[in-house]
C-alpha positions as CSV (number, residue, x, y, z in Angstrom):
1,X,-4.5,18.5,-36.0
2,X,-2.2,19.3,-33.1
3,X,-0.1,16.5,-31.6
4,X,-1.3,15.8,-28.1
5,X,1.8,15.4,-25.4
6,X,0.1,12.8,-23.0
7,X,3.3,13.1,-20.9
8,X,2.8,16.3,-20.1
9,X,-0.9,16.3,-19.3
10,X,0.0,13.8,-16.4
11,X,3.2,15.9,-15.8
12,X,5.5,13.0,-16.3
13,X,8.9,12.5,-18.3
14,X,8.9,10.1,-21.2
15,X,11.3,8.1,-19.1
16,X,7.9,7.6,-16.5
17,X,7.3,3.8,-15.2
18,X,3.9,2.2,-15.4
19,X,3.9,2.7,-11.8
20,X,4.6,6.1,-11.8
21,X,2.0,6.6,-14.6
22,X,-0.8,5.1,-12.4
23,X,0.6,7.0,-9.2
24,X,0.1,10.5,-11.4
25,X,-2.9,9.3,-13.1
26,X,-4.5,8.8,-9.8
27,X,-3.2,11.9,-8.0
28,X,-4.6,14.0,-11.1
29,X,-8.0,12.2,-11.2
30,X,-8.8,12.6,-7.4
31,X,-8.3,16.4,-8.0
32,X,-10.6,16.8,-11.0
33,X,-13.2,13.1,-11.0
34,X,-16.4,15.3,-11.7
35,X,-18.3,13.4,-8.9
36,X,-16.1,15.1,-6.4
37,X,-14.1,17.6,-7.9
38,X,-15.3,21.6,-7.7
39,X,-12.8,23.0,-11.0
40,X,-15.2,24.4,-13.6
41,X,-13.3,22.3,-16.4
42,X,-13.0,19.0,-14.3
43,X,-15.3,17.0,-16.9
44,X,-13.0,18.1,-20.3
45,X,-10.1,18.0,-17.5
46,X,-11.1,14.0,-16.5
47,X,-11.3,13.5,-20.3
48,X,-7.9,14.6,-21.1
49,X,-6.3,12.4,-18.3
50,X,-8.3,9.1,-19.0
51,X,-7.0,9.3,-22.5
52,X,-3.4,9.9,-21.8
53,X,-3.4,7.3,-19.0
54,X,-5.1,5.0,-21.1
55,X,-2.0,4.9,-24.2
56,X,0.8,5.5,-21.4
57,X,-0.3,2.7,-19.7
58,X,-0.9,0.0,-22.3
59,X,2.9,-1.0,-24.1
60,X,1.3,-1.6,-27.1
61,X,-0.5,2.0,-27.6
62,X,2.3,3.5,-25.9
63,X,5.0,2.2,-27.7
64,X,3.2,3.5,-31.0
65,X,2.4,7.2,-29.2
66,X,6.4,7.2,-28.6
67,X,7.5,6.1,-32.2
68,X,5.3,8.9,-33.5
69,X,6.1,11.3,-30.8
70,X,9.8,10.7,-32.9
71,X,8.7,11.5,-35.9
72,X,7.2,14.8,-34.6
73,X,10.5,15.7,-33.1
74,X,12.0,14.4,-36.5
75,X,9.8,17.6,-38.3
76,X,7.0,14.9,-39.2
77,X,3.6,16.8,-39.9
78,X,0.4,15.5,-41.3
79,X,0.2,15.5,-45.2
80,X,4.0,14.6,-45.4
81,X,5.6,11.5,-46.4
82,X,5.4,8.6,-44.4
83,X,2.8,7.6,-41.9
84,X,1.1,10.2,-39.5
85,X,-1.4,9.7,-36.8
86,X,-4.3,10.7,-39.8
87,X,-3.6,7.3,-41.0
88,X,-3.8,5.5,-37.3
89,X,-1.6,2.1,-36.6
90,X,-2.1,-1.6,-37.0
91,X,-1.8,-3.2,-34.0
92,X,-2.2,-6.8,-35.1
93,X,1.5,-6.4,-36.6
94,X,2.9,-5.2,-33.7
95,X,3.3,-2.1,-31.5
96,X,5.6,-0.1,-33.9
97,X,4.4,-1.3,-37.3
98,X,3.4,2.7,-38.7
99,X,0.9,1.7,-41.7
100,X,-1.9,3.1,-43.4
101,X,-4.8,0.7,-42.0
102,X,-7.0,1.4,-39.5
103,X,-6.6,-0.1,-36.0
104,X,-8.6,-2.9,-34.8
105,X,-7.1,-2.6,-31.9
106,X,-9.8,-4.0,-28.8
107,X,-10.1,-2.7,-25.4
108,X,-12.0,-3.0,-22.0
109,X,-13.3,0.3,-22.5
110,X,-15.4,2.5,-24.7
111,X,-13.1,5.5,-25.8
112,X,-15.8,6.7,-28.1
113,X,-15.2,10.6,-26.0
114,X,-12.0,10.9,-26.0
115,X,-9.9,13.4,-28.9
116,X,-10.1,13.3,-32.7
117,X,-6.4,12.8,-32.2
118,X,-6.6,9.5,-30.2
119,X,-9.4,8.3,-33.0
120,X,-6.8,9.1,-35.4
121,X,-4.1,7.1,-34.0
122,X,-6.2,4.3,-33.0
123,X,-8.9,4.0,-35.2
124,X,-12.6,5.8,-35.3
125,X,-15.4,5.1,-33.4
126,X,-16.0,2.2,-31.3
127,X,-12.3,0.6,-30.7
128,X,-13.9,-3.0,-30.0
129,X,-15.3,-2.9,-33.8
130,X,-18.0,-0.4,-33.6
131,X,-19.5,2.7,-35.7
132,X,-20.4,6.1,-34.6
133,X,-23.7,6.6,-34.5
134,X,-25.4,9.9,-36.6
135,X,-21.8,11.3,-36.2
136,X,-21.7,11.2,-32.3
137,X,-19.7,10.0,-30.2
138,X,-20.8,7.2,-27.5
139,X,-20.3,7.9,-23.8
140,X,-16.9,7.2,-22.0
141,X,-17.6,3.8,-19.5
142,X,-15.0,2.1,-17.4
143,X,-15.1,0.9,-14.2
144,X,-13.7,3.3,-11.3
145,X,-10.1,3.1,-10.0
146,X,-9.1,1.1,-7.3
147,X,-7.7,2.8,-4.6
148,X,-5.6,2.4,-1.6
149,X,-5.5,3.7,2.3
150,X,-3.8,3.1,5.3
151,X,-5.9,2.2,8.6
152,X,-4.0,2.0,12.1
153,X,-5.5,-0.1,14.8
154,X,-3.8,-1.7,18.0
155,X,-2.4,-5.3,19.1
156,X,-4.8,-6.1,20.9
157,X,-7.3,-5.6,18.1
158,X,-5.7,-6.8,15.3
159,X,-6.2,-10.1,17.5
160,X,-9.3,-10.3,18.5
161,X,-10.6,-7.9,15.3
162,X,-12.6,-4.8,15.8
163,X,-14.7,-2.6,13.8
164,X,-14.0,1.1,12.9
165,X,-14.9,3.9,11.1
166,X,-13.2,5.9,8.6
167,X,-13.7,9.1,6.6
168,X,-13.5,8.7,2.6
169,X,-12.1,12.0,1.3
170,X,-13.0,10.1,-2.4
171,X,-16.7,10.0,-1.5
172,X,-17.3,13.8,-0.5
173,X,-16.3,12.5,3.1
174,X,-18.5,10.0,3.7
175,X,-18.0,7.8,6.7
176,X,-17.8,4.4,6.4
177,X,-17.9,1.4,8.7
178,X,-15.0,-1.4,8.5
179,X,-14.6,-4.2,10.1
180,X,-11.7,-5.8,11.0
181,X,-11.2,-9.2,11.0
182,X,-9.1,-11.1,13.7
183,X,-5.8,-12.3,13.1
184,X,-5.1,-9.3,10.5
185,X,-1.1,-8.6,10.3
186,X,0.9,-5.6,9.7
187,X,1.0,-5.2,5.9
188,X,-1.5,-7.1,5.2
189,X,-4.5,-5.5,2.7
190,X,-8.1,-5.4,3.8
191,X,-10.2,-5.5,0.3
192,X,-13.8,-3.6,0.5
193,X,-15.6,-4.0,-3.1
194,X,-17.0,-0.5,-4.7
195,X,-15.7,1.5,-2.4
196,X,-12.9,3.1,-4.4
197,X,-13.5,5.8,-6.9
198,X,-16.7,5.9,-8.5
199,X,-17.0,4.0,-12.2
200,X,-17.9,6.2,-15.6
201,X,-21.0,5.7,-17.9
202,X,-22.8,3.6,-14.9
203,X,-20.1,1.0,-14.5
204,X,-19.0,-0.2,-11.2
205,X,-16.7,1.8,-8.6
206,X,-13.4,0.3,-8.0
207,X,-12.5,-1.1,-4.6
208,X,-10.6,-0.1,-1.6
209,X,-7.4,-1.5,-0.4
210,X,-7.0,-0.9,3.3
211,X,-3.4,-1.8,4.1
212,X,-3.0,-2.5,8.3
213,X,-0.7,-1.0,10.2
214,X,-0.3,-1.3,13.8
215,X,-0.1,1.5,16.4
216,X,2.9,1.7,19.4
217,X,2.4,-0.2,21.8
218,X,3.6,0.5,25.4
219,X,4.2,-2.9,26.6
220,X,4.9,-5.0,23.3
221,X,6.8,-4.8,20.3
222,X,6.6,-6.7,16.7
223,X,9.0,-8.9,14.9
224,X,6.6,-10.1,12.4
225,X,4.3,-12.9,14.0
226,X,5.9,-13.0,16.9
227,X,5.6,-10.3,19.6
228,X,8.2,-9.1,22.7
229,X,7.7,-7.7,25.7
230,X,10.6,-7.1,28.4
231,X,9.7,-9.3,31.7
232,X,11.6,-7.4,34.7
233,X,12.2,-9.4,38.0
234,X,14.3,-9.2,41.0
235,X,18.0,-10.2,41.4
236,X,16.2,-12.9,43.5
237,X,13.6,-14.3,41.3
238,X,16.8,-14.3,38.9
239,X,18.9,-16.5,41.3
240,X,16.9,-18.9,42.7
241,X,13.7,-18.7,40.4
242,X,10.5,-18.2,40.6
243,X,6.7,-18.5,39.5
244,X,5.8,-14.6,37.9
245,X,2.6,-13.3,36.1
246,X,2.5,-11.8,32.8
247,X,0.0,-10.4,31.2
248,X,-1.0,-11.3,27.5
249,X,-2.2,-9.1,24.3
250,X,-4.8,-11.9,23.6
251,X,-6.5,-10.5,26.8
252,X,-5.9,-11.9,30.9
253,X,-2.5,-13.3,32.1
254,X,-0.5,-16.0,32.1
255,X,2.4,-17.7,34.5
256,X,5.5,-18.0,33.7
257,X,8.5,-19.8,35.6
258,X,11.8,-17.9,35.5
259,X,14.6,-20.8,35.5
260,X,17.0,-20.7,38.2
261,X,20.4,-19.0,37.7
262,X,19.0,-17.3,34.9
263,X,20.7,-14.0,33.5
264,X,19.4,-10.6,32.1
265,X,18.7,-10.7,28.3
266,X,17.7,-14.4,28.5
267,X,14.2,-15.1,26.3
268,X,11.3,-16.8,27.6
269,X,9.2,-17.9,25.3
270,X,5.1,-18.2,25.1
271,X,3.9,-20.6,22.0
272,X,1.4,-19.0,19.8
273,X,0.9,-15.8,22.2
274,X,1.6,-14.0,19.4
275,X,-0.2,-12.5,16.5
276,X,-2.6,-15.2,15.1
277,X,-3.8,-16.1,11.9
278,X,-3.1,-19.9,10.4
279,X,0.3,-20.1,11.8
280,X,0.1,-17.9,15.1
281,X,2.7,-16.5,16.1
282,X,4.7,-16.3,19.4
283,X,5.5,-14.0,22.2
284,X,8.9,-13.7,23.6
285,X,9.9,-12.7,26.9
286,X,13.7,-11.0,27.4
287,X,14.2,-11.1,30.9
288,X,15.1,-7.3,32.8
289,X,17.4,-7.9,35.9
290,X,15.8,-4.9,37.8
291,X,18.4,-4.1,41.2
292,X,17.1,-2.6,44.5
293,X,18.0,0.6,45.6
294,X,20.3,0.6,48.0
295,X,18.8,3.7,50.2
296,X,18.9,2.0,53.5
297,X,21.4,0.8,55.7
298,X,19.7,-2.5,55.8
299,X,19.5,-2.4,51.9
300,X,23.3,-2.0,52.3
301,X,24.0,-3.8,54.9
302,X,22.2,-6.8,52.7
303,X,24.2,-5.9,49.8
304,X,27.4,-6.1,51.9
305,X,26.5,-9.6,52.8
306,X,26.0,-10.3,49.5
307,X,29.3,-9.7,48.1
308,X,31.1,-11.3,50.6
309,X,29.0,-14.5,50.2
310,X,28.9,-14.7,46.4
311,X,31.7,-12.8,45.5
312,X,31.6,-11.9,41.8
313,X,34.1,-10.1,39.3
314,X,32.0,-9.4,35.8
315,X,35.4,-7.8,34.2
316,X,37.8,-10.3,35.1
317,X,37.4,-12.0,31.8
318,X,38.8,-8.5,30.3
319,X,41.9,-8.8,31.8
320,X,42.5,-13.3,31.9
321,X,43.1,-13.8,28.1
């Protein structure tokens, strides 16, 4: 019996995370999952990966797989001295202990299809106790993969929520309708149950993690909760103050009073005119000094005025130290 590198069926080093093992796992099995894959071999194919990801990603079986992956690269074969994955591991005295006893190792699954190899290692037949019956082997069954996706919607809906639809490359393409509660932040994961890949053996499909993320936004930007949007106003309105309307990303507008004497930069701030949730969040208004052109003589004529009846030197505090 040939030793099986699961490493290389997922194309992975031996150094590979569990992470990394469920990233390539899940790469591989969206390319060759028999309900949507077109590759003559994707059923032996599907087979192959399952049974790799299932020992790379359990310590226990994996840390066994890699102590007798040594002894194959120590010239180990079947028949010699020592044990040999004909004689299979006992689990119940730990990952590495190499003895001649069958495994009664128990899993979620039913492994019943997968390689005389992996019976070897593990134990025959039924790994949660039982037999084969008549000499075959029971179906495969395990609930499908979960699976993740990105969906991008606006402020202004991710406030007041919205409902979309969205192709599912994993179910031949088949469009599905999400909706999207109010109050959702960026980051945050939108669960639908048994719509991620379809299960094995009639178990159920996984489920679908839609993670938000919000689109550009030409008038507000995010921090968060809290949201910011430049408010520009006159050298006036600045000065002496005034009463201005902004509009907010709940929907309508609100008015705002600009303080007196107040400078370019300064923050106004709106409580809770922000995203929401439990906690909303608020919406902060850095104030834009915007200057009139001075294209006419009047408009320079009023400037003139200006400086010689508020005289002001911004650098002087450059040069008075």
């Amino acid at each position: 019996m040939d030793f099986k590198d699961y490493y290389k069926t997922l194309g992975l080093e031996r150094t590979a995370t569990e992470e990394e093992v469920r990233k390539a796992y899940r790469k591989l099995a969206r390319k060759f999952h028999p309900d949507v894959s077109k590759e003559p071999d994707a059923q032996a194919k599907m087979r192959e990966l399952n049974e790799a990801n299932d020992v790379l990603r359990d310590k226990e079986k994996r840390a066994a797989y890699d102590d007798l992956a040594d002894q194959v690269a120590r010239g180990h074969r079947p028949g010699a001295s020592g044990p040999g994955w004909e004689q299979g591991f006992d689990f119940r005295r730990g990952a590495n202990a190499g003895t001649a006893h069958r495994s009664n190792y128990g899993d979620q699954g039913d492994y019943g299809d997968y390689s005389d190899f992996f019976s070897a290692i593990f134990g025959q037949g039924d790994p949660r106790g039982g037999e084969r019956r008549g000499g075959e082997r029971r179906p495969y069954r395990a609930r499908g993969e979960d699976q993740t996706a990105a969906i991008e919607i606006s402020i202004e809906d991710a406030i007041r929520g919205v409902e979309r639809e969205m192709v599912l490359p994993a179910h031949n393409n088949r469009t599905l309708s999400v909706k999207i509660p109010a109050g959702v932040h960026p980051g945050q994961h939108i669960r639908l149950a048994g719509q991620g890949q379809p299960g094995y053996g009639g178990e159920p499909a996984g489920d679908l993690f839609l993670e938000v993320h919000l689109k550009p936004h030409p008038l507000y930007r995010v921090d968060g909760k809290n949201l910011s949007m430049n408010l520009p106003v006159t050298p006036t309105e600045a000065a002496l103050g005034a009463q201005v309307k902004v509009p907010t990303p709940g929907g309508g507008e609100v008015e705002v009073t600009v303080p007196p004497n107040s400078r370019g930069g300064m923050k106004l701030r709106l409580k809770g005119r922000g995203l929401q949730g439990k906690t909303p969040g608020d919406l902060y208004l850095p104030l834009e000094i915007v200057l009139p052109p001075a294209t006419t003589d009047a408009a320079r004529q009023a400037y003139e005025q200006l400086a010689k009846a508020a005289p002001l030197d911004p650098r002087r505090r450059w040069f008075n130290r």
